[in-house]
C-alpha positions, 0 to 999 in steps of 0.5 A: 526541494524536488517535487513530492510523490506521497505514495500512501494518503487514507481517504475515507467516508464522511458517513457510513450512509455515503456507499448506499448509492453504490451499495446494492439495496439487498446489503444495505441493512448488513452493511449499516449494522455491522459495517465490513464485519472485521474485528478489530483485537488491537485498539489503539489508546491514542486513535488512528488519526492526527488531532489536526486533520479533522476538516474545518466542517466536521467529520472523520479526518480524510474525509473531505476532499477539498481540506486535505488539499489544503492541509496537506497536498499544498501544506508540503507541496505535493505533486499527487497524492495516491490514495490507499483508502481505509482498510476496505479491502480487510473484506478478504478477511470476511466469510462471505465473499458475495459481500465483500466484493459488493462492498469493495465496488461500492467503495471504488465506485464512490471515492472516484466520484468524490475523490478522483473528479475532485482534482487531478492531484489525487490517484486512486489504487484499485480496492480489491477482495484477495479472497476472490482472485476472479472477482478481484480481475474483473474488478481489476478490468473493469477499473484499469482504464480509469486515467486516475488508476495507478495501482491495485491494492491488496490487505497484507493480512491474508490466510495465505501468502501471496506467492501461491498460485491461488492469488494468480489471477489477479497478477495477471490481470495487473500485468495485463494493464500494467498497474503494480500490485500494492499491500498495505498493513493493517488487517493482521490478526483480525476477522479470518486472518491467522495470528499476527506472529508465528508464535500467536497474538501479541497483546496490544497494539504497540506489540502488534504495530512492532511486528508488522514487517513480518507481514511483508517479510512473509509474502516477498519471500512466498512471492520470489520463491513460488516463481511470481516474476518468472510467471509475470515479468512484468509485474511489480508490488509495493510494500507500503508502511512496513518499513525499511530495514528488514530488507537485507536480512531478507535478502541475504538470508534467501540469497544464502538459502537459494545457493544450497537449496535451490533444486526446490525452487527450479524456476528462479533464474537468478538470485531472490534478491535480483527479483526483489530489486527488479520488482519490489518496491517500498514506501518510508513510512514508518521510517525507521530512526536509529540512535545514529542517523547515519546507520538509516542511510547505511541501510538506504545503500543496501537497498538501492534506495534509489531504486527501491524506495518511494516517500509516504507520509500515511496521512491522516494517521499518528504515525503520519511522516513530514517529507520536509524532516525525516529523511537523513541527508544523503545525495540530492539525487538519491532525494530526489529518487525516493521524494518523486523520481521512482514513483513517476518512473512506477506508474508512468504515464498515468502521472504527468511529469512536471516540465523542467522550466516548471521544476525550476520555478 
């Protein structure tokens, strides 16, 4: 089987308490009482993580270092595990932006000490407060540098899509140091955050957790049409656990329109789809599966997957993806792409690229 790059693994604390060593002492009793300050409207009956992913010696599951390793890392073979965190940048989605950026260095301050020294096999993304574009630069300077930084991350959740020249400042400073920018679900519809559809809430987490695409579908089409790669050539983003099969509709729909309508957008050079193959990428999970597996892979080569997409297995979460079973058969070397080969070619020097006799053994 070819080497494993998991693009998305949720690290978290073990104890609220852990931060307060990184936290400033003026936001230590908001933080113990009220935590981030999200809401959370969509519960789910059956919890967020895995039964089996509680660590041997207690705590929430991701939240020991050392057990993931063993669990999962070595358990599928995995050459690095890249992680996302636990929803610390849904801060975006609070009034109070002095806080939230607090709240976001003291989560990246701590998990490199505990997470990033604990082996080499684990990357970190760079948390950062969308809310506060400035801020999240500075942030984004003052961690770039870090060998174990592949990546910024952004909550998808936001109160406006990420093409507005608002959010600028942050793609810059990522292109600047050459880390893709990073969205990852889960904060639609809570704190300041609009409805999590265009016709208002659903009503439980099912109906919430079907409609994430929407997400995704909205800031890829804001972020080719306000002209993002134009302004930064260099930048790419990853849509992680949104899923798959919404691309080509998007990009047959924005090709189409582009042809009629392009005096709006000026700037764009090329057809909307060309950007999004050139700078967007994907992650599997929560891959999608079709009554007829073969349509799945239909689906691959209308996205050059072997382009496009990265593997993730959203570990420790229910939804959690095996690399070992659920990719449909195809070319070993599309396999070979989506499992390791796109994400080293993403992130670059930052991950070591095992020899060829290493590959072999």
């Amino acid at each position: 089987m070819p080497g494993i790059i998991d693009t998305d693994v949720h690290q978290t604390l073990r104890n609220k308490e852990d931060i307060l060593a990184f936290l400033p002492k003026v936001w230590h009793e908001q933080y113990m009482t009220h935590g981030i300050g999200l809401s959370n409207p969509f519960p789910t009956p059956i919890g967020v993580n895995r039964k089996d992913a509680v660590p041997e010696g207690g705590g929430p599951a991701g939240s020991d270092p050392q057990f993931m390793l063993k669990h999962h890392v070595e358990a599928y073979g995995i050459e690095y595990a890249i992680l996302t965190g636990g929803g610390e940048t849904g801060v975006a989605l609070i009034p109070d932006l002095d806080y939230g950026n607090a709240i976001i260095r003291a989560y990246n301050d701590h998990y490199m000490e505990k997470w990033l020294k604990a082996d080499p096999r684990f990357k970190g993304s760079i948390l950062v407060n969308a809310a506060d574009p400035a801020e999240a630069a500075k942030e984004i300077d003052r961690l770039a540098d870090h060998p174990d930084m592949v990546q910024v991350i952004l909550c998808s959740g936001a109160r406006t899509p990420y093409g507005h020249r608002f959010y600028h400042p942050i793609y810059e400073a990522a292109e600047r140091h050459g880390l893709p920018v990073a969205l990852h679900p889960g904060s639609e519809g809570k704190g300041m955050a609009y409805p999590p559809t265009p016709v208002g809430y659903p009503t439980r987490y099912m109906e919430w957790h079907n409609i994430l695409p929407l997400t995704f579908m909205a800031h890829i089409n804001s972020m080719v049409c306000e002209g993002v790669f134009e302004k930064f050539p260099g930048l790419m983003v990853v849509a992680i656990e949104g899923g798959i099969a919404w691309l080509p509709h998007l990009m047959w729909r924005m090709d189409k329109n582009y042809k009629a309508l392009r005096a709006q957008t000026p700037w764009l050079k090329k057809l909307p789809s060309e950007y999004i193959m050139d700078h967007i990428r994907l992650t599997t999970q929560p891959i999608e599966e079709p009554g007829r597996p073969g349509e799945l892979l239909q689906i691959f080569h209308m996205v050059n997957a072997e382009k496009t997409l990265m593997f993730s297995s959203d570990y420790p979460h229910w939804d959690f993806d095996n690399p070992k079973v659920i990719l449909p058969p195809m070319p070993r070397e599309m396999k070979a792409r989506i499992l390791s080969g796109t994400a080293y070619e993403l992130y670059g020097s930052k991950l070591k690229k095992p020899s060829q006799a290493e590959v072999s053994r």
